[in-house]
N, CA, C and O of each residue as an XYZ file, in Angstrom:
788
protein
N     -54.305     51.430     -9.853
C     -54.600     51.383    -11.280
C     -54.116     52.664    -11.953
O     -53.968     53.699    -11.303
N     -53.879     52.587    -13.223
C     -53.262     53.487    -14.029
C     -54.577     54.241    -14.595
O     -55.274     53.539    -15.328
N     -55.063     55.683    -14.347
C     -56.362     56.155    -14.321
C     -55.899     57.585    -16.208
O     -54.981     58.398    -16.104
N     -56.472     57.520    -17.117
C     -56.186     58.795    -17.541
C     -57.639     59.254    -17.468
O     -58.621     58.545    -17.250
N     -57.604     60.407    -17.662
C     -58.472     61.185    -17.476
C     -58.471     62.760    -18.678
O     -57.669     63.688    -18.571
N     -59.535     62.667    -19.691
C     -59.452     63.789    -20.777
C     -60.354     64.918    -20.449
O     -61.533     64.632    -20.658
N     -60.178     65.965    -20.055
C     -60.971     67.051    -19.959
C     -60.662     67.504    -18.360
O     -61.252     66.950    -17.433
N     -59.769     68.467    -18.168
C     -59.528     69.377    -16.628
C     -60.213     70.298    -16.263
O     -59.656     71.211    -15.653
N     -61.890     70.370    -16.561
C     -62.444     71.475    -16.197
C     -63.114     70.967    -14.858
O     -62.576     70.198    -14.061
N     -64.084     71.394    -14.767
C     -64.264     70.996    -13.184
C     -64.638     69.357    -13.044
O     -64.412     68.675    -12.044
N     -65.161     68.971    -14.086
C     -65.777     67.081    -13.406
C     -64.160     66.556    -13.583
O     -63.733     65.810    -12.701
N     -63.251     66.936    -14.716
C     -61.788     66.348    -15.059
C     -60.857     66.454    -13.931
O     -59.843     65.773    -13.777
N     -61.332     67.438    -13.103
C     -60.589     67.769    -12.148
C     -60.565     67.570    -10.604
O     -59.622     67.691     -9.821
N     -62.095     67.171    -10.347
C     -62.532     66.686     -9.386
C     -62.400     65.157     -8.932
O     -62.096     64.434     -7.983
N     -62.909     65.162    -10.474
C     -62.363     63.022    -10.273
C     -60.776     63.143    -10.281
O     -60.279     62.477     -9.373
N     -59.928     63.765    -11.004
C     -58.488     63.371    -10.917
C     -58.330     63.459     -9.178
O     -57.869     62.527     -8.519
N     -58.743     64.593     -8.661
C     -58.646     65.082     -6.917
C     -59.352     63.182     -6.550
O     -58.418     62.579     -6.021
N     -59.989     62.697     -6.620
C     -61.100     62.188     -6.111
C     -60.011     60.505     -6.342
O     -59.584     59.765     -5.455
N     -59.890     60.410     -7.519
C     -58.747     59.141     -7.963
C     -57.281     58.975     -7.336
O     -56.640     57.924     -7.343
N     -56.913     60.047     -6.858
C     -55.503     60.268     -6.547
C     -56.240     59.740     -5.005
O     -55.640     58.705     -4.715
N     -56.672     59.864     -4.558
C     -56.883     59.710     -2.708
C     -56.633     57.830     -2.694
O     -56.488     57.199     -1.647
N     -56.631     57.332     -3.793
C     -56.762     55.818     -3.870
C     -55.364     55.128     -4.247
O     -54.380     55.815     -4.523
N     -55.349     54.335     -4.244
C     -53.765     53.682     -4.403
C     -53.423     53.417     -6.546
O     -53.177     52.435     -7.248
N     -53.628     55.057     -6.836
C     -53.944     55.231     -8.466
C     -52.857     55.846     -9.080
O     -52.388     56.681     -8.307
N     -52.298     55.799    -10.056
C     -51.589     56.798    -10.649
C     -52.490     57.415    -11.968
O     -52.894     56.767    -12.934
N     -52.656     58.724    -11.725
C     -53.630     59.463    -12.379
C     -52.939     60.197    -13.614
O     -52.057     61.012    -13.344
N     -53.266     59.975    -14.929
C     -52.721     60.850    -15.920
C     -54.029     61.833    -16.080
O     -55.190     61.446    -16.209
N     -53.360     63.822    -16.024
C     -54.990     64.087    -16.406
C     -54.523     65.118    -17.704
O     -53.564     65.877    -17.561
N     -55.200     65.067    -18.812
C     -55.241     66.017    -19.269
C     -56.127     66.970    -20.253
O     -57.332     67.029    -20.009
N     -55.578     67.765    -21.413
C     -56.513     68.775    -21.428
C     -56.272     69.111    -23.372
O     -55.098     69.323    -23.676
N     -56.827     69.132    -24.008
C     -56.856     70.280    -25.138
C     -55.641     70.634    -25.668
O     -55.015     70.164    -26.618
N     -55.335     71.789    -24.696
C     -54.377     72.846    -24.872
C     -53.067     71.899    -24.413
O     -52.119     72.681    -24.478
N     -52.693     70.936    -24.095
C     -51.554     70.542    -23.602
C     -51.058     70.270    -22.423
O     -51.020     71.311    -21.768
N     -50.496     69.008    -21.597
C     -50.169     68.828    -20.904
C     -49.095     70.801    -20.009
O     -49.293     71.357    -18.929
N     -48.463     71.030    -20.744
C     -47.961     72.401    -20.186
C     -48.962     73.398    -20.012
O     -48.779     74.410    -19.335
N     -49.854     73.170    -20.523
C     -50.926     74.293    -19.959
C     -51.551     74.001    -18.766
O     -52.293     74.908    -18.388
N     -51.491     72.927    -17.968
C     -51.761     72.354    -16.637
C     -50.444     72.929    -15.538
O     -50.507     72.976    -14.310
N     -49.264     73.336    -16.426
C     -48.233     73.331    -14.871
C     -49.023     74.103    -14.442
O     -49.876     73.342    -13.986
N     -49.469     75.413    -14.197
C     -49.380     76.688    -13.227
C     -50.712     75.760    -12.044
O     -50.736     76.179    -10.887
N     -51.370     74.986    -12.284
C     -52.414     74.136    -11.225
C     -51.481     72.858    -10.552
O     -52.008     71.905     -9.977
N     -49.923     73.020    -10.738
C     -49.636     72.164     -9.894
C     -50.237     71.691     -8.271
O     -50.429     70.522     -7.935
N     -50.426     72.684     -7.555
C     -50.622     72.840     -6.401
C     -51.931     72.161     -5.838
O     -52.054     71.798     -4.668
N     -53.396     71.970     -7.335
C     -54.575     71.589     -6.821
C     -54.016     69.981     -7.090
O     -54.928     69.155     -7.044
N     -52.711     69.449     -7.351
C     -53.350     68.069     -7.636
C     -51.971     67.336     -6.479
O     -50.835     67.808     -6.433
N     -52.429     66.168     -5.674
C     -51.096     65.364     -5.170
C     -49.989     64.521     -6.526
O     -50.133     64.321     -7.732
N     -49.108     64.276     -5.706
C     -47.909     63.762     -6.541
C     -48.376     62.820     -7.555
O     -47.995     62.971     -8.716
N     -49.279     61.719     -7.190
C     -49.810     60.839     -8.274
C     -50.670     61.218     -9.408
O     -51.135     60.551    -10.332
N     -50.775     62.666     -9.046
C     -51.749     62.999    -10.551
C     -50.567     63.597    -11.392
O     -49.942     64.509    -10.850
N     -50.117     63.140    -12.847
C     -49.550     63.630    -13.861
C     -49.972     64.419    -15.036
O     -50.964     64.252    -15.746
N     -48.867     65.476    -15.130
C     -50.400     65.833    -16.844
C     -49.553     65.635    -18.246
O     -48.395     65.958    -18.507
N     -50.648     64.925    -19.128
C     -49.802     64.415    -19.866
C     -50.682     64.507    -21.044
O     -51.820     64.040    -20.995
N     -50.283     65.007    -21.962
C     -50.954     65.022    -23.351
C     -52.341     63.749    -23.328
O     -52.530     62.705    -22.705
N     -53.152     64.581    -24.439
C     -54.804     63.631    -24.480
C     -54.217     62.189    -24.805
O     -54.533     61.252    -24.072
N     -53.275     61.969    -26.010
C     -53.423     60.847    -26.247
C     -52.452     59.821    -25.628
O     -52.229     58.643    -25.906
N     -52.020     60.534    -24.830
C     -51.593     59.644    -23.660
C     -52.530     58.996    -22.181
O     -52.390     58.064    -21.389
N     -53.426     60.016    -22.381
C     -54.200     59.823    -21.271
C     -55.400     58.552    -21.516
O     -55.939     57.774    -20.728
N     -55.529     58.778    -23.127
C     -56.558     57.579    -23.942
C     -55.736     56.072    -23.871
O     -56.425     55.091    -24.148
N     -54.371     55.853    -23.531
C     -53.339     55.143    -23.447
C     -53.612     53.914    -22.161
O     -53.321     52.739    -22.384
N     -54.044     54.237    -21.174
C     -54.496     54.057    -19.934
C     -55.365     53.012    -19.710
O     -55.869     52.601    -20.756
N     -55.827     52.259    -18.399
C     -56.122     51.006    -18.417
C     -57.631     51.233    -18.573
O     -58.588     50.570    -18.974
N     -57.426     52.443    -18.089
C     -58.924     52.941    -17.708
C     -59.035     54.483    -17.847
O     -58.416     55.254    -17.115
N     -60.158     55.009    -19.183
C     -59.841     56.175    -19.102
C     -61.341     56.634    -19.110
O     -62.225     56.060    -19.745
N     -61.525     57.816    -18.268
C     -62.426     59.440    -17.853
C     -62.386     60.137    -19.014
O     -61.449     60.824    -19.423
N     -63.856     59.859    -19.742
C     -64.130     60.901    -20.699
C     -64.707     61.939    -19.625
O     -65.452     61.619    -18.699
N     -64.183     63.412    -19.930
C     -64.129     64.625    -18.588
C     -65.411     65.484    -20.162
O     -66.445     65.949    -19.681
N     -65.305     65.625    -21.652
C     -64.973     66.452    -22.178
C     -66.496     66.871    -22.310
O     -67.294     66.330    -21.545
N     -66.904     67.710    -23.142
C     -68.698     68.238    -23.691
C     -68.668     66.773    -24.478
O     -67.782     66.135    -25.047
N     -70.155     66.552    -24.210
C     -70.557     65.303    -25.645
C     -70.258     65.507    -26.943
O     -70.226     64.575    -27.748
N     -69.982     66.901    -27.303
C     -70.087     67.320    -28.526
C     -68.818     66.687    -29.125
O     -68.822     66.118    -30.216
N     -67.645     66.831    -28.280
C     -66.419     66.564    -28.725
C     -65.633     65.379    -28.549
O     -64.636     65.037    -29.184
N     -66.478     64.531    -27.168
C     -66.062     63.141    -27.327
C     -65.979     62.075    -28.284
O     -64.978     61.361    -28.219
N     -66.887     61.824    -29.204
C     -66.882     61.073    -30.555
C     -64.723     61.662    -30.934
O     -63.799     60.850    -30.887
N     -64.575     62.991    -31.215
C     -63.564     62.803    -32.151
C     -62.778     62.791    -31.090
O     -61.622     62.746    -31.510
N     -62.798     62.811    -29.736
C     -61.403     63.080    -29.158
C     -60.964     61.181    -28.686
O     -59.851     60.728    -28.419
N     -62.458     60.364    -28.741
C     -61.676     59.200    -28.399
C     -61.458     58.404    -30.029
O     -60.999     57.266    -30.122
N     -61.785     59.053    -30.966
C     -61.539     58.275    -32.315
C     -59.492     58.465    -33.019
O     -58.846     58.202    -34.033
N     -59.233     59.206    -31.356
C     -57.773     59.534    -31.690
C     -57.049     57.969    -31.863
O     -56.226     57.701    -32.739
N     -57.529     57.051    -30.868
C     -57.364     55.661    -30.760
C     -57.902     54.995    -31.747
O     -59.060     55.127    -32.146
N     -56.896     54.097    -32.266
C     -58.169     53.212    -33.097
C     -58.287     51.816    -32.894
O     -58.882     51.019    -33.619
N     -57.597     51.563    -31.719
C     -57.995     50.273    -30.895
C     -57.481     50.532    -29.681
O     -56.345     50.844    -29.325
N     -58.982     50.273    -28.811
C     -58.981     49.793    -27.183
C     -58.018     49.064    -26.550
O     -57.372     49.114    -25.503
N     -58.133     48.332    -27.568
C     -57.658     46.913    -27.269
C     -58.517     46.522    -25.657
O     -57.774     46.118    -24.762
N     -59.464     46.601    -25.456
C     -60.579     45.984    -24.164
C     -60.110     46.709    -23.446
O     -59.734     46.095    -22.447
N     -59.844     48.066    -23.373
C     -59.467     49.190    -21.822
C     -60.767     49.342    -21.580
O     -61.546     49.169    -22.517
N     -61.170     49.626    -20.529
C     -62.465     50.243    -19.725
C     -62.630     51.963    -20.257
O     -62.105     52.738    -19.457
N     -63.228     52.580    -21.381
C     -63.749     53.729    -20.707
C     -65.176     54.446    -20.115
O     -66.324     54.237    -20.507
N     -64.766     55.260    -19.160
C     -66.023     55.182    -18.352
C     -65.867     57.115    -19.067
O     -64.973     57.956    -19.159
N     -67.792     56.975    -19.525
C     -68.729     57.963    -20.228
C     -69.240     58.906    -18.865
O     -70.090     58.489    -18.079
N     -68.547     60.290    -18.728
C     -68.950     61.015    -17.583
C     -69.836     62.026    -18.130
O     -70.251     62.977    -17.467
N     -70.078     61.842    -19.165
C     -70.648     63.105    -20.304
C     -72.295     63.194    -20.001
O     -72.956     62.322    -19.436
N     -72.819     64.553    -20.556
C     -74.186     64.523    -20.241
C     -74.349     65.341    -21.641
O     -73.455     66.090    -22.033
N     -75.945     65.076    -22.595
C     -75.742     65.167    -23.588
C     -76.062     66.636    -23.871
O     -77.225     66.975    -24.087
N     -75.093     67.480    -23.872
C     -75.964     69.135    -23.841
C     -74.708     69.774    -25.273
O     -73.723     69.136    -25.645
N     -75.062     70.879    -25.717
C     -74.413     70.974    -26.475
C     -74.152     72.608    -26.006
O     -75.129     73.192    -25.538
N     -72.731     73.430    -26.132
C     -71.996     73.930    -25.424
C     -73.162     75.060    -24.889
O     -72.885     75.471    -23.762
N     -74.559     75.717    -25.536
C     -74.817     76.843    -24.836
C     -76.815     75.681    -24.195
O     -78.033     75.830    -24.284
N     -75.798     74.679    -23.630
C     -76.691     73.815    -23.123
C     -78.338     73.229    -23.406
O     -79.243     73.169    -22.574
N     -78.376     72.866    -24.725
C     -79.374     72.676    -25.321
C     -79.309     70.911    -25.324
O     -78.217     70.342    -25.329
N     -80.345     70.302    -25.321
C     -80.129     68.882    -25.646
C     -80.100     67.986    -26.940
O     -80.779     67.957    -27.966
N     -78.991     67.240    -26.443
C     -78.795     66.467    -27.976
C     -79.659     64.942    -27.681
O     -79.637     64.130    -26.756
N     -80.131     65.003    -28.500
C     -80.908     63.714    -28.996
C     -80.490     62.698    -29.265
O     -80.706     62.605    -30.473
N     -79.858     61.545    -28.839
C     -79.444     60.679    -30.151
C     -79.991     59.296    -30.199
O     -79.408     58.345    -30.720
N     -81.752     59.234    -29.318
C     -82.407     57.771    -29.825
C     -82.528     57.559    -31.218
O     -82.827     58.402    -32.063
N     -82.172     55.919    -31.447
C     -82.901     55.344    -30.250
C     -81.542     54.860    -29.149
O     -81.650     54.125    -28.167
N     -80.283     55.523    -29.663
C     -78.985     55.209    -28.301
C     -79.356     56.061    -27.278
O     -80.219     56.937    -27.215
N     -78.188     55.458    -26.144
C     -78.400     55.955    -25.484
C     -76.937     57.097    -26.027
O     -76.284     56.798    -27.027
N     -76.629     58.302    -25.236
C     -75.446     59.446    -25.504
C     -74.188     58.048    -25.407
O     -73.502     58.021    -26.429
N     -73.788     56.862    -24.292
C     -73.043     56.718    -24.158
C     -72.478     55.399    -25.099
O     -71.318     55.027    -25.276
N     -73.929     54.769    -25.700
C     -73.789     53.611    -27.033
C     -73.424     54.546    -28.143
O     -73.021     53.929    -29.129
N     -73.445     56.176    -28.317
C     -73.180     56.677    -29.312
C     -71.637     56.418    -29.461
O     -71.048     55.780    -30.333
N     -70.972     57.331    -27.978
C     -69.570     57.306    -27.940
C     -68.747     55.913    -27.928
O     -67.555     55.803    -28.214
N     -69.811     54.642    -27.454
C     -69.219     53.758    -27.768
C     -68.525     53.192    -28.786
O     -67.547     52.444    -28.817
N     -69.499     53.896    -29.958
C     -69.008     53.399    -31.576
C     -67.665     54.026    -32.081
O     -66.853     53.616    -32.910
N     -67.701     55.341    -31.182
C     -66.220     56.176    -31.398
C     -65.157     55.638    -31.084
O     -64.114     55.938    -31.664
N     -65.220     54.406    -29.744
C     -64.031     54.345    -29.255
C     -64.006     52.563    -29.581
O     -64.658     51.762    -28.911
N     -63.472     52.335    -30.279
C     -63.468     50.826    -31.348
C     -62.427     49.842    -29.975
O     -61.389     50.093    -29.364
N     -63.358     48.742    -29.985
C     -63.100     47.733    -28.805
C     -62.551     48.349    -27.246
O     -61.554     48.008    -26.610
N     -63.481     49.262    -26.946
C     -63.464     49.560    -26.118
C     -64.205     49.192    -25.162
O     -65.359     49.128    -25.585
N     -64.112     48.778    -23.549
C     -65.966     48.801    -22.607
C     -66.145     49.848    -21.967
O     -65.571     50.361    -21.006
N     -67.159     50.173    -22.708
C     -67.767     51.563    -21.831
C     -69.189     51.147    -21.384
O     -70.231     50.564    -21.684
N     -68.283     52.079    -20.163
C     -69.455     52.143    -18.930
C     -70.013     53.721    -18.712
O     -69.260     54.576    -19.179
N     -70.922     54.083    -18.228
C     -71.560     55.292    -18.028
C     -71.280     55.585    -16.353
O     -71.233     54.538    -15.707
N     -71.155     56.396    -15.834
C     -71.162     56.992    -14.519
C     -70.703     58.393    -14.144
O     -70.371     59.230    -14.984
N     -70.707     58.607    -12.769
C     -70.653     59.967    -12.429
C     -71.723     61.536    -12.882
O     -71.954     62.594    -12.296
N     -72.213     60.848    -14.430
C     -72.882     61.955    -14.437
C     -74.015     62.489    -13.676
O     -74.416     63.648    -13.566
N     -74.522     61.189    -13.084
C     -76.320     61.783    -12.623
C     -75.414     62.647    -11.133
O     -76.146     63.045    -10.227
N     -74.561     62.771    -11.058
C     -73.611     63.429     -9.657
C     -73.096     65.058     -9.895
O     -72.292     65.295    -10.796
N     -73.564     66.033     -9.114
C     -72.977     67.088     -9.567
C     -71.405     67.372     -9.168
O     -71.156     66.602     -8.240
N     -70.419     68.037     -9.434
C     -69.326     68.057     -9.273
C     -68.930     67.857     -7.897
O     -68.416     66.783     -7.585
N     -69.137     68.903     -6.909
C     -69.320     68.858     -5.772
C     -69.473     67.483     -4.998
O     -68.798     67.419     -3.971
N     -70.084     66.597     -5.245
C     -70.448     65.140     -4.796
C     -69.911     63.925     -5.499
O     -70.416     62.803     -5.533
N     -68.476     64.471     -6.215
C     -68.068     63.286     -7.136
C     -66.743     62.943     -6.166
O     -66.180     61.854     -6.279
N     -66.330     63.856     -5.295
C     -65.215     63.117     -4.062
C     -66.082     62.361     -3.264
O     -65.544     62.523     -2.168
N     -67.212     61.532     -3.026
C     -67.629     60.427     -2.410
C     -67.972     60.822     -0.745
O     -67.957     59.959      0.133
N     -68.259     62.178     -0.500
C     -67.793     62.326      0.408
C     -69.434     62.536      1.070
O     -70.124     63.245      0.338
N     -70.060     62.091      2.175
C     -70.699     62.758      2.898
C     -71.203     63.544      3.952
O     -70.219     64.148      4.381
N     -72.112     63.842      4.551
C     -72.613     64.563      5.726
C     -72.509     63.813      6.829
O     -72.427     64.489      7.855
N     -72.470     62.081      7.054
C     -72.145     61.972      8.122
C     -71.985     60.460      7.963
O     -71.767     60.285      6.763
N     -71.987     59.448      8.507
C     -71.423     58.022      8.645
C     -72.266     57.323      7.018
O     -73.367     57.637      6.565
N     -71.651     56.712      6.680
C     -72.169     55.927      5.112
C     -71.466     56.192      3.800
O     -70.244     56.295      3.910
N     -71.879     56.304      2.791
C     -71.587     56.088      1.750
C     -72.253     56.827      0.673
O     -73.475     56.867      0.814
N     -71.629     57.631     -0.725
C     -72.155     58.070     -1.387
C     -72.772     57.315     -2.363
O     -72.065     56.417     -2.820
N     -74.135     57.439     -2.918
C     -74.664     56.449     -3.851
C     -73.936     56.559     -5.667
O     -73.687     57.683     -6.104
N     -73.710     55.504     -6.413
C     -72.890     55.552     -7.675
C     -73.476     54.935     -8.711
O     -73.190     53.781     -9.027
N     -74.267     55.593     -9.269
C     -74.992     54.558    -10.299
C     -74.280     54.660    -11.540
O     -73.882     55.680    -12.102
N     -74.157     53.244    -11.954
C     -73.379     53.123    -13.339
C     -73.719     52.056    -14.145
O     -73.894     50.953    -13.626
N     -73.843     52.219    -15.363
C     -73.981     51.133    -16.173
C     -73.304     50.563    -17.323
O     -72.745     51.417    -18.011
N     -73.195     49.375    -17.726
C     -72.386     49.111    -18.953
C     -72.396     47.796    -19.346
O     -72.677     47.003    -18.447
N     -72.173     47.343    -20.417
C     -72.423     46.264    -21.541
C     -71.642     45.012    -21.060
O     -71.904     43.900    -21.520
N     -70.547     45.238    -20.001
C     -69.131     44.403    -20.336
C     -69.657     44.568    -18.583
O     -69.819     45.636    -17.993
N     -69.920     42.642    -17.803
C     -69.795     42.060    -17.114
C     -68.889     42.204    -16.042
O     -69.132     42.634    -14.915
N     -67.590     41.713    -16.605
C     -65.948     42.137    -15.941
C     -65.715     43.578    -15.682
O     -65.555     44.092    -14.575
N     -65.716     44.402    -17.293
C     -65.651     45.730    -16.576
C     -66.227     46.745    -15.536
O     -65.867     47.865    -15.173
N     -67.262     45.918    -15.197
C     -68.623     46.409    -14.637
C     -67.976     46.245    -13.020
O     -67.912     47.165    -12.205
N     -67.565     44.965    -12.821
C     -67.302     44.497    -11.461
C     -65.476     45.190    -11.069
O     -65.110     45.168     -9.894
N     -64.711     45.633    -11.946
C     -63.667     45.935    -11.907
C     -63.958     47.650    -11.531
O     -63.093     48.123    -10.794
N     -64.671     48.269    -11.803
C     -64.800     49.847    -11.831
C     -65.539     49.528    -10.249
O     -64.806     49.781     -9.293
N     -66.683     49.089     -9.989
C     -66.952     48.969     -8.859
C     -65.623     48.847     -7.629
O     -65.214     49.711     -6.853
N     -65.243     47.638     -7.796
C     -63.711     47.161     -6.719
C     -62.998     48.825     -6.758
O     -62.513     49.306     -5.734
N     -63.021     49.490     -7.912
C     -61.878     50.620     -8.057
C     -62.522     51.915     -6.703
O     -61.868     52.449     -5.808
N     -63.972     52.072     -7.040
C     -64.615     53.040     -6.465
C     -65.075     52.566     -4.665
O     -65.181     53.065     -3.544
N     -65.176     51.710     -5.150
C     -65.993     50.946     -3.434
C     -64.811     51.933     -2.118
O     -65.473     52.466     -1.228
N     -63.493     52.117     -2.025
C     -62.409     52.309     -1.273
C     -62.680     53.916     -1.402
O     -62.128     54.572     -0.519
N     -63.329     54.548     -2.220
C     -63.242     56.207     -2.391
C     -64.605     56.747     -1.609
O     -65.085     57.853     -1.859
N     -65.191     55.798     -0.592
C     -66.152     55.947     -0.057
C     -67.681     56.235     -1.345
O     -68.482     57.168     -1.403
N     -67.577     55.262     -2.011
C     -69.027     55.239     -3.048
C     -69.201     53.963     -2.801
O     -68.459     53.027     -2.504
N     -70.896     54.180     -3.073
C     -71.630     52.615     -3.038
C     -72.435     52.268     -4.495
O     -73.515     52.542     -5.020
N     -71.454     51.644     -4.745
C     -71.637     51.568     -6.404
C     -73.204     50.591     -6.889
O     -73.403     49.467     -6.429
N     -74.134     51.243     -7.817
C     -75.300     50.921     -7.838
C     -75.554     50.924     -9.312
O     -75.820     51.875    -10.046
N     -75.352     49.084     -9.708
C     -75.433     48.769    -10.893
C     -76.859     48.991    -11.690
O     -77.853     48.409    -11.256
N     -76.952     49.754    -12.747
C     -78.034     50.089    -13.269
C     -78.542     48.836    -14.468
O     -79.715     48.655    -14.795
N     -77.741     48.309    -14.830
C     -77.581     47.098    -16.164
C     -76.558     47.636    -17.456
O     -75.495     48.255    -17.406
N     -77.369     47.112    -18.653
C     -76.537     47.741    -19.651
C     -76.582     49.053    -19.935
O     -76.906     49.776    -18.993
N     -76.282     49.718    -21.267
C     -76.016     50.963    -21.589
C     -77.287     51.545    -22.291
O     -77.606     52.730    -22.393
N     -78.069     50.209    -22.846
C     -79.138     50.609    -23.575
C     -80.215     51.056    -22.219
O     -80.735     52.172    -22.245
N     -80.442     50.279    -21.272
C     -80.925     50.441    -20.476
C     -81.128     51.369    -18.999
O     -81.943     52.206    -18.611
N     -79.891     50.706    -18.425
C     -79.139     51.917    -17.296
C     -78.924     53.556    -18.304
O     -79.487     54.647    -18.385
N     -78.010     52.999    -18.788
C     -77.528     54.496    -19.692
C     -78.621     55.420    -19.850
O     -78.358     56.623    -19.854
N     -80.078     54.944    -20.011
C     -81.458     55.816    -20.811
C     -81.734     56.670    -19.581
O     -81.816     57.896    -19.663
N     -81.923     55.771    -18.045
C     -82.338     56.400    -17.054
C     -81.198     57.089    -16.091
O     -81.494     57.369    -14.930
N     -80.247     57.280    -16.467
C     -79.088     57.939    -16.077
C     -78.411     59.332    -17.114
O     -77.384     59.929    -16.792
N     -79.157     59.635    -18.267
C     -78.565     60.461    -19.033
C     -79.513     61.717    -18.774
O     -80.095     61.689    -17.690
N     -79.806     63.017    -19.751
C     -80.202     63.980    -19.395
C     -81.930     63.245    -19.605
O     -81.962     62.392    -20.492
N     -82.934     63.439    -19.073
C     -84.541     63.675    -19.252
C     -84.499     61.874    -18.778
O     -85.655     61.453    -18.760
N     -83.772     61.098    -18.516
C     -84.092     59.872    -17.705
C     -84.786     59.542    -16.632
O     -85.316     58.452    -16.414
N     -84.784     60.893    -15.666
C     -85.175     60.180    -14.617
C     -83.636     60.713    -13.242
O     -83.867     61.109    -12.099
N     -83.069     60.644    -13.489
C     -81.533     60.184    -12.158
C     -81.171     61.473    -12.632
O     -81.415     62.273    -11.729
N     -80.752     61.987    -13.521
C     -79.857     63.371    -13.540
C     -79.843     64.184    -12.441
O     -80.864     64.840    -12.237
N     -79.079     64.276    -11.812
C     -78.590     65.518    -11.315
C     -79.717     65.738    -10.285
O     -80.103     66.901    -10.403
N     -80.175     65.299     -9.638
C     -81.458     65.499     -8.618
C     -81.692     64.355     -7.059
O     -82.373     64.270     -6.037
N     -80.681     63.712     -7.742
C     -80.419     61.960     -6.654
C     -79.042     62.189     -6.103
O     -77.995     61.852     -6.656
N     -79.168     62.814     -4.925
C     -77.663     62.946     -4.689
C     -77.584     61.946     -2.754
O     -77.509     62.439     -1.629
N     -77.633     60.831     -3.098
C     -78.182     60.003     -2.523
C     -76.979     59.023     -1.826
O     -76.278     58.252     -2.481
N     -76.909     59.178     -0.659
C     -76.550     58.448      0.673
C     -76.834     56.898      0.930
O     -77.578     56.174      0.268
N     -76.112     56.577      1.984
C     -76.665     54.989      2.432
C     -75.679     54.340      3.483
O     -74.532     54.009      3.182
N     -76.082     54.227      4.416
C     -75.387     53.688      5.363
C     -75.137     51.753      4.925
O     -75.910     50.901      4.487
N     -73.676     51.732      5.324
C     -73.079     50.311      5.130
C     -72.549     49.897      7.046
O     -72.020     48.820      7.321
């Protein structure tokens, strides 16, 4: 699958590492410009490309990487989806990490409204960086909780992740899953959770 990916700081960069191990071609990029990525050639394999944001929003399937603060305008660069999958990696803090509020949505029904006919799904965040290559301590599977509105897209992101060693763990919709997967839910960042298959 054709993966872009917006934001190269460490979650942008870990999933691009983490997507490339799969049979993916990865666009990742950043802000400042696809050329502000050459000198990190070396952290990424051949299938990861860097390529300007709004190329990366272009994609079948795109990794919001960025702060919540700035996702609303960076996916309103698009003004039709046209039904691409994007998956909400965001957690709702605002840059000197304070929490943003935005019931009665959840953070990722907010960004939904930003990104017009789009399906977004929520994941990766309740995962700290470190544990987003799928990788564990010994025979099994890393646990993946994700949620989202759109049926198909739901079962298509799963098929994508299942092969990167994750055991993908459908939460429901966005109003729902999304509440107990965002910051003060419940799952954040504290469930870093295993399972033998």
């Amino acid at each position: 699958m054709e993966i872009g990916i917006v934001g190269a700081g460490t979650v942008g960069t870990v999933l691009a590492q983490t997507f490339a191990r799969g049979d993916n071609q990865v666009y990742l990029s950043r802000r400042h410009g696809a050329e502000s990525l050459a000198a990190r050639r070396d952290e990424f394999p051949a299938n990861v490309e860097f390529v300007e944001v709004i190329t990366a929003l272009q994609q079948p399937l795109v990794i919001m990487a960025v702060p919540f603060e700035q996702a609303p305008a960076v996916l309103e660069l698009i003004k039709d989806y046209e039904q691409r999958i994007v998956v909400d990696v965001t957690n709702q803090f605002t840059a000197d990490f304070k929490k943003i509020v935005t019931k009665p949505l959840t953070g990722s029904e907010v960004l939904a409204k930003s990104a017009n006919n789009a399906r977004m799904l929520k994941a990766f965040n309740t995962l700290p960086p470190k544990y987003m290559d799928g990788h564990v301590a010994g025979p099994g599977k890393r646990v993946l909780f994700y949620a989202g509105d759109d049926r198909a897209a739901k079962k298509e992101f799963a098929a994508l992740v299942k092969p990167l060693n994750f055991h993908p763990v459908n939460l429901g919709r966005l109003r729902h899953g999304g509440s107990v997967m965002q910051v003060g839910g419940g799952l954040g960042n504290t469930h870093f959770v295993e399972c033998e298959e």
